[in-house]
DODREN-904147 format. One record per residue: x, y, z of N, C-alpha, C in turn; residue number from 1. Coordinates in steps of 0.02 Angstrom, whole numbers. Atoms other than C-alpha are relative to their C-alpha. Last residue first. Example, Ala and Ser with C-alpha at 12.3 -4.5 7.8 and 13.67 -1.06 7.14 Angstrom:
// residues 2
+--------+---------+--------+---------+----------+--------+--------+---------+--------+-----+
| n_east | n_north |   n_up | ca_east | ca_north |  ca_up | c_east | c_north |   c_up |  nr |
+--------+---------+--------+---------+----------+--------+--------+---------+--------+-----+
|    -42 |     -59 |     -3 |     684 |      -53 |    357 |    -39 |      55 |     37 |   2 |
|     45 |     -59 |      0 |     615 |     -225 |    390 |     45 |      60 |      0 |   1 |
+--------+---------+--------+---------+----------+--------+--------+---------+--------+-----+
This chain:
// residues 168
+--------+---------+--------+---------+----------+--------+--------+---------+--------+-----+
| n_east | n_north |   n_up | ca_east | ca_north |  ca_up | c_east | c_north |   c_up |  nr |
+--------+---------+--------+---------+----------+--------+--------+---------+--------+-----+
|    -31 |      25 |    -53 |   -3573 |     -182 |  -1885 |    -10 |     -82 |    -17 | 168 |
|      5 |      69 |    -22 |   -3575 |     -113 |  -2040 |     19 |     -18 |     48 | 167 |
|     -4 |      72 |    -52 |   -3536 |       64 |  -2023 |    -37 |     -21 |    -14 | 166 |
|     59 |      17 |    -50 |   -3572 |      199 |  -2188 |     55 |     -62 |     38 | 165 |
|    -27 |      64 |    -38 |   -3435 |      309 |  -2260 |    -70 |     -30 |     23 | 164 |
|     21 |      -8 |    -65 |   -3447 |      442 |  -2414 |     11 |     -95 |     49 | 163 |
|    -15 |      85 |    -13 |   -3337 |      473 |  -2542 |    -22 |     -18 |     63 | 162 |
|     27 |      35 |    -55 |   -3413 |      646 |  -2626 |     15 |     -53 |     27 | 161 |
|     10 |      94 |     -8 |   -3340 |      702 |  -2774 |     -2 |       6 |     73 | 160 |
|    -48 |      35 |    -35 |   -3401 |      895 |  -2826 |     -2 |     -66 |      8 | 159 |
|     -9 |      76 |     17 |   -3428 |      982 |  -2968 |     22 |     -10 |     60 | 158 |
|    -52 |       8 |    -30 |   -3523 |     1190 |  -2933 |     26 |     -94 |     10 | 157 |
|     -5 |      81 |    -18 |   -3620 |     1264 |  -3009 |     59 |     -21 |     21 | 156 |
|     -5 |      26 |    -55 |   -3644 |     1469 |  -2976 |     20 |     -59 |     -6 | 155 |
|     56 |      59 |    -18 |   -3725 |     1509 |  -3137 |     24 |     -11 |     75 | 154 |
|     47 |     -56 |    -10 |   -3580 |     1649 |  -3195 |    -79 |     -45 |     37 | 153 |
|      1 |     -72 |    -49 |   -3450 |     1548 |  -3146 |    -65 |      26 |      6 | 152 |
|     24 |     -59 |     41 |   -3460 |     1378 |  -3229 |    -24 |      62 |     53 | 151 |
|      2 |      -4 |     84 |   -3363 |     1232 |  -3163 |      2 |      81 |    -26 | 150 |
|     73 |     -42 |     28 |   -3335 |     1270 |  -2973 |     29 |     -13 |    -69 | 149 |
|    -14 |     -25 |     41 |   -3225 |     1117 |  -2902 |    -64 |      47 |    -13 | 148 |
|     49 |     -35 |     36 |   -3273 |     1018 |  -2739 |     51 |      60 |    -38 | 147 |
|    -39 |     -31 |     74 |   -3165 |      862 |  -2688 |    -67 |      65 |    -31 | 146 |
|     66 |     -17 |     30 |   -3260 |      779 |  -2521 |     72 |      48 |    -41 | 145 |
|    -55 |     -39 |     59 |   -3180 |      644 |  -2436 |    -38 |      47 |    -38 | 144 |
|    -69 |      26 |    -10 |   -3250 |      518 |  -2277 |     36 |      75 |    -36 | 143 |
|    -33 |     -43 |     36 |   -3422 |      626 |  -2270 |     70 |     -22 |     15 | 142 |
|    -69 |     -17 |    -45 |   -3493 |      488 |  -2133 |     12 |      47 |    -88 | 141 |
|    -53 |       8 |     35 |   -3665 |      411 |  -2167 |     60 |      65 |     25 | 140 |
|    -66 |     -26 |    -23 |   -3792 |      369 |  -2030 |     70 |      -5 |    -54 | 139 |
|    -29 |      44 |    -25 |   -3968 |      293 |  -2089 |     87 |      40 |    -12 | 138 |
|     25 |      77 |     11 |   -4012 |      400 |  -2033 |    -11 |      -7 |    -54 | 137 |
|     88 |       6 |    -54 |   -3971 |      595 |  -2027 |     20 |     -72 |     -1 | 136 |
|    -14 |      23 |    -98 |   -3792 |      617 |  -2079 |    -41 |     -16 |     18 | 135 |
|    -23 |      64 |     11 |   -3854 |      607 |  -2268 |     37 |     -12 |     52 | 134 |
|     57 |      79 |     23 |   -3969 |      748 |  -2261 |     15 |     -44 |     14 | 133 |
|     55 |     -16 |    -32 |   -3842 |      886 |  -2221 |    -55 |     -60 |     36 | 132 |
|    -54 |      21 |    -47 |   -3724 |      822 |  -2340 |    -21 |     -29 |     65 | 131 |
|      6 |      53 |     35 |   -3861 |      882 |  -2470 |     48 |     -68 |     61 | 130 |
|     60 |      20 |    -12 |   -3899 |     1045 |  -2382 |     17 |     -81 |     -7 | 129 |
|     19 |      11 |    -55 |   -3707 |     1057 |  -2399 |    -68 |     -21 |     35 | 128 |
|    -49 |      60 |    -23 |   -3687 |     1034 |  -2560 |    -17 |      -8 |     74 | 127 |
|     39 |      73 |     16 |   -3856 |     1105 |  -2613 |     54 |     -41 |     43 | 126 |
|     50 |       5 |    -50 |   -3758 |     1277 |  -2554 |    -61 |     -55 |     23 | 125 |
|    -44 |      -1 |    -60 |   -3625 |     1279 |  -2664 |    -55 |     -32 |     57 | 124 |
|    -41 |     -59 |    -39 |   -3733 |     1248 |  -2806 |     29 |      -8 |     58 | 123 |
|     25 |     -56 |    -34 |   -3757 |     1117 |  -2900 |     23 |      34 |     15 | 122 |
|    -27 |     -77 |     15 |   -3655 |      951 |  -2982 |    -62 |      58 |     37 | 121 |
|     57 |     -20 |    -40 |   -3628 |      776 |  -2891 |     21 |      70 |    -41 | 120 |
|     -1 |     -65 |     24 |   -3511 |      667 |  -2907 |    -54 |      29 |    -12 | 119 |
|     62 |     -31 |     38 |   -3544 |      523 |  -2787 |     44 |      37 |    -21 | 118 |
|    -32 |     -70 |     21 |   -3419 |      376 |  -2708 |    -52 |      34 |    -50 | 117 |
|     29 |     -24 |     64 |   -3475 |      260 |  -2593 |     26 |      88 |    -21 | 116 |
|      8 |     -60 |     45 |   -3393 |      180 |  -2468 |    -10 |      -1 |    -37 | 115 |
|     29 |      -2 |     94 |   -3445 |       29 |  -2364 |     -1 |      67 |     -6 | 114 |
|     -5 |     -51 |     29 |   -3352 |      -14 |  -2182 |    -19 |       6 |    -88 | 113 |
|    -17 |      -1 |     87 |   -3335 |     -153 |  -2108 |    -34 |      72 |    -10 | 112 |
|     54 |      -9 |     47 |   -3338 |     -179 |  -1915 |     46 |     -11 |    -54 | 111 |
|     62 |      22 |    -29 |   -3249 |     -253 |  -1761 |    -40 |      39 |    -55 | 110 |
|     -9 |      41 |    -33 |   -3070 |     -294 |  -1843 |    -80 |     -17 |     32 | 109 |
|    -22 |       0 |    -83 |   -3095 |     -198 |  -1995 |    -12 |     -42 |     72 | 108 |
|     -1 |      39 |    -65 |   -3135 |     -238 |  -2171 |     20 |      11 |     54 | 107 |
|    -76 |      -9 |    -21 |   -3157 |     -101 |  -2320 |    -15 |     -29 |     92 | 106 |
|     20 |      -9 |    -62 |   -3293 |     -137 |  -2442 |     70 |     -20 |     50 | 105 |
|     -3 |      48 |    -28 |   -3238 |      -96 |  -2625 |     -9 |     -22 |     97 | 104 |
|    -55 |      20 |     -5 |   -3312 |       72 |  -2659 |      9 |     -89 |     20 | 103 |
|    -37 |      12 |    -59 |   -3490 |       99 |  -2712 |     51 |     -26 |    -16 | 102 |
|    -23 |      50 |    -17 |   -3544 |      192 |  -2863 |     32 |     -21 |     53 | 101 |
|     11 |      25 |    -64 |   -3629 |      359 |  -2898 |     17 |     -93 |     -4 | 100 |
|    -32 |      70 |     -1 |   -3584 |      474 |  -3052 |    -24 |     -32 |     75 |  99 |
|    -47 |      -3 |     62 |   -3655 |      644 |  -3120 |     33 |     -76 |     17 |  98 |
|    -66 |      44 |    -43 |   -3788 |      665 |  -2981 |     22 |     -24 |    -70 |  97 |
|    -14 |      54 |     61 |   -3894 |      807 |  -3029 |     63 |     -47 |     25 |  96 |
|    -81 |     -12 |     19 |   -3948 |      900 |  -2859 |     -8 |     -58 |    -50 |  95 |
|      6 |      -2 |     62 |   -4129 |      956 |  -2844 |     55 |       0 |    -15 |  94 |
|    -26 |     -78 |    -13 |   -4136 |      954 |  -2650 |      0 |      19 |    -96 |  93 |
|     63 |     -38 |    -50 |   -4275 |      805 |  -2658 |     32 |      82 |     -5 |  92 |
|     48 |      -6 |     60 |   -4179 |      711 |  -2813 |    -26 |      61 |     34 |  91 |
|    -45 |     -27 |     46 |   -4006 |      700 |  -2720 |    -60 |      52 |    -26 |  90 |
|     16 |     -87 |    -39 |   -4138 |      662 |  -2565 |     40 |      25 |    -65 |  89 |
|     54 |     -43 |    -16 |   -4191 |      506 |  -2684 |      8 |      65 |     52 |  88 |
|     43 |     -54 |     70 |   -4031 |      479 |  -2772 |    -61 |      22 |     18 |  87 |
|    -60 |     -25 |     31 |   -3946 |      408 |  -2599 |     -4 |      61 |    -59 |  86 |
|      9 |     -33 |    -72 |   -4088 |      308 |  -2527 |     34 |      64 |    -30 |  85 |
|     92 |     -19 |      9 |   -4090 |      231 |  -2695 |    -22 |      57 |     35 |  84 |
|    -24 |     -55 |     64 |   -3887 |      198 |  -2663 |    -81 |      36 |    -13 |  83 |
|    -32 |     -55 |    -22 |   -3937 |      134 |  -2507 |     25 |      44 |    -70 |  82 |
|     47 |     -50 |    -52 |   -4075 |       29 |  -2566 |     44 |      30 |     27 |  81 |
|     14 |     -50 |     20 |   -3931 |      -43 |  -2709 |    -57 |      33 |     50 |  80 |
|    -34 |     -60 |     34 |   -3827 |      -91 |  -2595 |    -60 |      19 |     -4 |  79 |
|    -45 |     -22 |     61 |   -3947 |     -227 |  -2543 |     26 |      62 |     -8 |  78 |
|     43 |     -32 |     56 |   -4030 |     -240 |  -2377 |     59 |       8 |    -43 |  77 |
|     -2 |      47 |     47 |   -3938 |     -364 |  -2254 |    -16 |      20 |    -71 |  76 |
|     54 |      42 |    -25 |   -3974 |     -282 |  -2093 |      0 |     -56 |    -67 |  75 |
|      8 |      27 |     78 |   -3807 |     -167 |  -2108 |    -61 |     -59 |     25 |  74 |
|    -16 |     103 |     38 |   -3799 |     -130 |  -1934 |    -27 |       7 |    -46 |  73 |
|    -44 |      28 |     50 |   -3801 |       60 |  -1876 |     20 |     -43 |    -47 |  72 |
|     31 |     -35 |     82 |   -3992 |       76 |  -1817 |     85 |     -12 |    -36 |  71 |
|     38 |      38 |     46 |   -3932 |      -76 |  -1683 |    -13 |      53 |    -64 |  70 |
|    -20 |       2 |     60 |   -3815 |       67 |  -1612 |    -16 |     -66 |    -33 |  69 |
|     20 |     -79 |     41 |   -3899 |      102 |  -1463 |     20 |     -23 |    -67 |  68 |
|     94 |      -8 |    -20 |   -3959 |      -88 |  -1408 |     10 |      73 |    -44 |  67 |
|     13 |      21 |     55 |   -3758 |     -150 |  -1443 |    -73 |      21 |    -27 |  66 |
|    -24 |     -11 |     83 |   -3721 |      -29 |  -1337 |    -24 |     -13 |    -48 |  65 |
|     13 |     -84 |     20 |   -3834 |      -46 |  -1197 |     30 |      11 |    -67 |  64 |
|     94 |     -18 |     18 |   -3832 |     -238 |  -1205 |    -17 |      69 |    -10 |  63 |
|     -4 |      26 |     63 |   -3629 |     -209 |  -1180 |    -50 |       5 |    -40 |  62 |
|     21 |     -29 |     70 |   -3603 |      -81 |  -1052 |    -33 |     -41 |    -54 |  61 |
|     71 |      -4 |    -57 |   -3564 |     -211 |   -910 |    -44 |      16 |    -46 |  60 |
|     19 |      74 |     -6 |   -3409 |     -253 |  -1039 |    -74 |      -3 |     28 |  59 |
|     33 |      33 |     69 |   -3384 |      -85 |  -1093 |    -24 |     -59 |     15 |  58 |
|     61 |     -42 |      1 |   -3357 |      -45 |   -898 |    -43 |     -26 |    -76 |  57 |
|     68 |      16 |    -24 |   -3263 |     -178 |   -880 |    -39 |      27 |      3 |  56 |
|     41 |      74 |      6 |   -3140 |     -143 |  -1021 |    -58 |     -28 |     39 |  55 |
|     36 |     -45 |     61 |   -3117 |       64 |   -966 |    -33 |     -93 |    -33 |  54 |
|     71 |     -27 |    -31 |   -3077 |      -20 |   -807 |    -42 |      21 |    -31 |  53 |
|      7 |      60 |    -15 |   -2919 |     -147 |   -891 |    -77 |      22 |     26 |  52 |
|     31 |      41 |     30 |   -2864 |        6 |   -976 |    -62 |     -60 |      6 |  51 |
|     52 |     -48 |     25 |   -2854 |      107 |   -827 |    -29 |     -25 |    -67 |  50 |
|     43 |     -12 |    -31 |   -2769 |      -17 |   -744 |    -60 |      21 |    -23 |  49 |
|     34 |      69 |     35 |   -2652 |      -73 |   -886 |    -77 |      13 |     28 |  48 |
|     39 |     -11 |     71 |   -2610 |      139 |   -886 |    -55 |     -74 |    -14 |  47 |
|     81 |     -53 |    -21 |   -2600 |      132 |   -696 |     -7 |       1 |    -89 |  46 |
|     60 |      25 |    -46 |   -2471 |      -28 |   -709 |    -53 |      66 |     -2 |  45 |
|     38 |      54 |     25 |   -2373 |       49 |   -848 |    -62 |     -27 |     14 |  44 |
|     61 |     -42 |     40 |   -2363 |      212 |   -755 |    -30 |     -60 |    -51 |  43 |
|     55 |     -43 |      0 |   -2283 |      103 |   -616 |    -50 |      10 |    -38 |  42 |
|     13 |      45 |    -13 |   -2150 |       11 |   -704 |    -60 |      15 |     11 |  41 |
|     33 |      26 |     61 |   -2090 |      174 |   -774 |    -55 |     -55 |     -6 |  40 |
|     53 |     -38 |     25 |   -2072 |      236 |   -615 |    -47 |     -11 |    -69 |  39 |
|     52 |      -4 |    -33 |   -1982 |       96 |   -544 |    -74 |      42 |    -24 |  38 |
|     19 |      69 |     19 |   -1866 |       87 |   -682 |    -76 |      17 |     26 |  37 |
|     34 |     -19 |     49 |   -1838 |      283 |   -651 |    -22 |     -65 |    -30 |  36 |
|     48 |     -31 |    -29 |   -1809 |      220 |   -462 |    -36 |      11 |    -76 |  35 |
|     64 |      33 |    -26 |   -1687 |       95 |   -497 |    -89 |      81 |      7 |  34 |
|     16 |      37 |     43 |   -1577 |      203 |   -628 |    -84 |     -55 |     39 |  33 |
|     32 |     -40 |     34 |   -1562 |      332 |   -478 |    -56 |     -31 |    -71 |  32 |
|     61 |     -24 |     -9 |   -1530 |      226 |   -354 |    -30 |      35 |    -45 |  31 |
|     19 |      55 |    -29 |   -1380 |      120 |   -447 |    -80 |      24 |     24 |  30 |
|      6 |      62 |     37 |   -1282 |      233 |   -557 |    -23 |     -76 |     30 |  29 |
|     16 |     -11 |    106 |   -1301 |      411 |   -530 |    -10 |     -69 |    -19 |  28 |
|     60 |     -59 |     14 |   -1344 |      383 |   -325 |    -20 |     -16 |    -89 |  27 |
|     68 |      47 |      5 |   -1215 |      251 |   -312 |    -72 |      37 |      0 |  26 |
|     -9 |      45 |     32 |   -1083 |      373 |   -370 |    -76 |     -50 |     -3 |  25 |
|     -1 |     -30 |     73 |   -1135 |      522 |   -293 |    -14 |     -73 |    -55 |  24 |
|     59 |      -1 |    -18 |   -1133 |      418 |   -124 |    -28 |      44 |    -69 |  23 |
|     52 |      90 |    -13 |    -970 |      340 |   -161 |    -44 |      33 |    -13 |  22 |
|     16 |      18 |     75 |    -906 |      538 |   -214 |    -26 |     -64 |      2 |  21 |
|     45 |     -16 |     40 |    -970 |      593 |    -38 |      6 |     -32 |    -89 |  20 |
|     72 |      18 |    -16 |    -906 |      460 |     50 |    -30 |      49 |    -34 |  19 |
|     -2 |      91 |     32 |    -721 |      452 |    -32 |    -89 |       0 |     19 |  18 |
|    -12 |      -5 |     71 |    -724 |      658 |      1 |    -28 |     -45 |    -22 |  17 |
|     77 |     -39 |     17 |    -794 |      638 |    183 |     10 |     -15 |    -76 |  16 |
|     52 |      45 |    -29 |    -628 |      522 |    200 |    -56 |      13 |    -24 |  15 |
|      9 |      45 |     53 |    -510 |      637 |    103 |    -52 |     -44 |     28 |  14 |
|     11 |     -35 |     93 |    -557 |      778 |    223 |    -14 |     -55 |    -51 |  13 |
|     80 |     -37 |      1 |    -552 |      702 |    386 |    -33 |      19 |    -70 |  12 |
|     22 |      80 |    -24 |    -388 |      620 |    375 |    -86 |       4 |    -35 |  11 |
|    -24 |      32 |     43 |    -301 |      778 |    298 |    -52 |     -58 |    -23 |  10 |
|     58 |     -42 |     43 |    -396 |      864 |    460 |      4 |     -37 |    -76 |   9 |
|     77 |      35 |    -13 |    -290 |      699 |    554 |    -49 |      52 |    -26 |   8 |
|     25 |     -23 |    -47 |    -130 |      754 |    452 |    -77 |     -29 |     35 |   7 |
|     41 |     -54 |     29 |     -84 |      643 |    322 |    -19 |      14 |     72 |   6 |
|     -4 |     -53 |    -39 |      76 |      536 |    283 |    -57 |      63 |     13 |   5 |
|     24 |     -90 |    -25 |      42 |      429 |    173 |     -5 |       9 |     51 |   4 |
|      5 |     -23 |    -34 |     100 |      239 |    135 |      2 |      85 |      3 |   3 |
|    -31 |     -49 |     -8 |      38 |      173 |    -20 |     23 |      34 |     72 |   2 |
|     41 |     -59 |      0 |       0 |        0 |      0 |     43 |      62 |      0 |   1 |
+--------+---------+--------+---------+----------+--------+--------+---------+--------+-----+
């Protein structure tokens, strides 16, 4: 070993020293690391929690749910009575429908999904009446809407429409 020569304040000094930098030490690289584990560990657990409460509630929920949103479910009726559905308010606001075909139907884990795509010409203001209409029941969704003005002096106005309905 080294032998040193050190006064007993000498003594005092480097000693505290060795205990404060230890205690530095295992601080930065032992308590500190545990604790932000810990914390992490934690918010996990209150997020599974809160997950896991928001699940029993839906779960209790269920008959209610499924009870409100029976008008959503596809019941089996053909396209075409939604497309029908579709040209008859077109007809009611007096909008010319320039194209109307449904999209390929788009699968998801707890529904499906059927878009339809319209062009559609009028005025500014049909569009929206027209939009209007087609939130009511049976419940469609304005996924995409593309509106162009053709002809100025008239007001008309082209737009594409890609609208959404749930299948449950």
């Amino acid at each position: 070993m080294i032998n040193l020569k050190l006064s007993q304040r000498e003594k005092y000094i480097f000693i505290t020293s060795l205990i404060v930098i230890g205690a530095a030490l295992s601080y930065n690289f032992i308590i500190e690391p545990f604790l932000d584990k810990w914390k992490t560990i934690d918010s996990k657990i209150m997020i599974t929690k809160a997950r896991l409460k928001k699940g029993i509630r839906l779960l209790n929920g269920k008959d209610d749910i499924i009870n409100r949103y029976k008008n959503y479910s596809y019941s089996g009726k053909d396209i075409s009575d939604i497309l029908n559905y579709i040209e008859n308010k077109a007809s009611s606001l007096g909008i010319e429908i320039l194209n109307i075909a449904p999209l390929p139907l788009i699968e998801n884990e707890f529904y499906d999904e059927l878009l339809i795509k319209i062009e559609i010409e009028c005025e500014f203001i049909d569009i929206k009446r027209f939009t209007s209409e087609l939130l009511e029941r049976p419940v469609f969704f304005v996924k995409e809407a593309n509106i162009k003005v053709t002809e100025k002096p008239s007001l008309k106005t082209k737009a594409t429409l890609i609208l959404s309905k749930t299948i449950i």
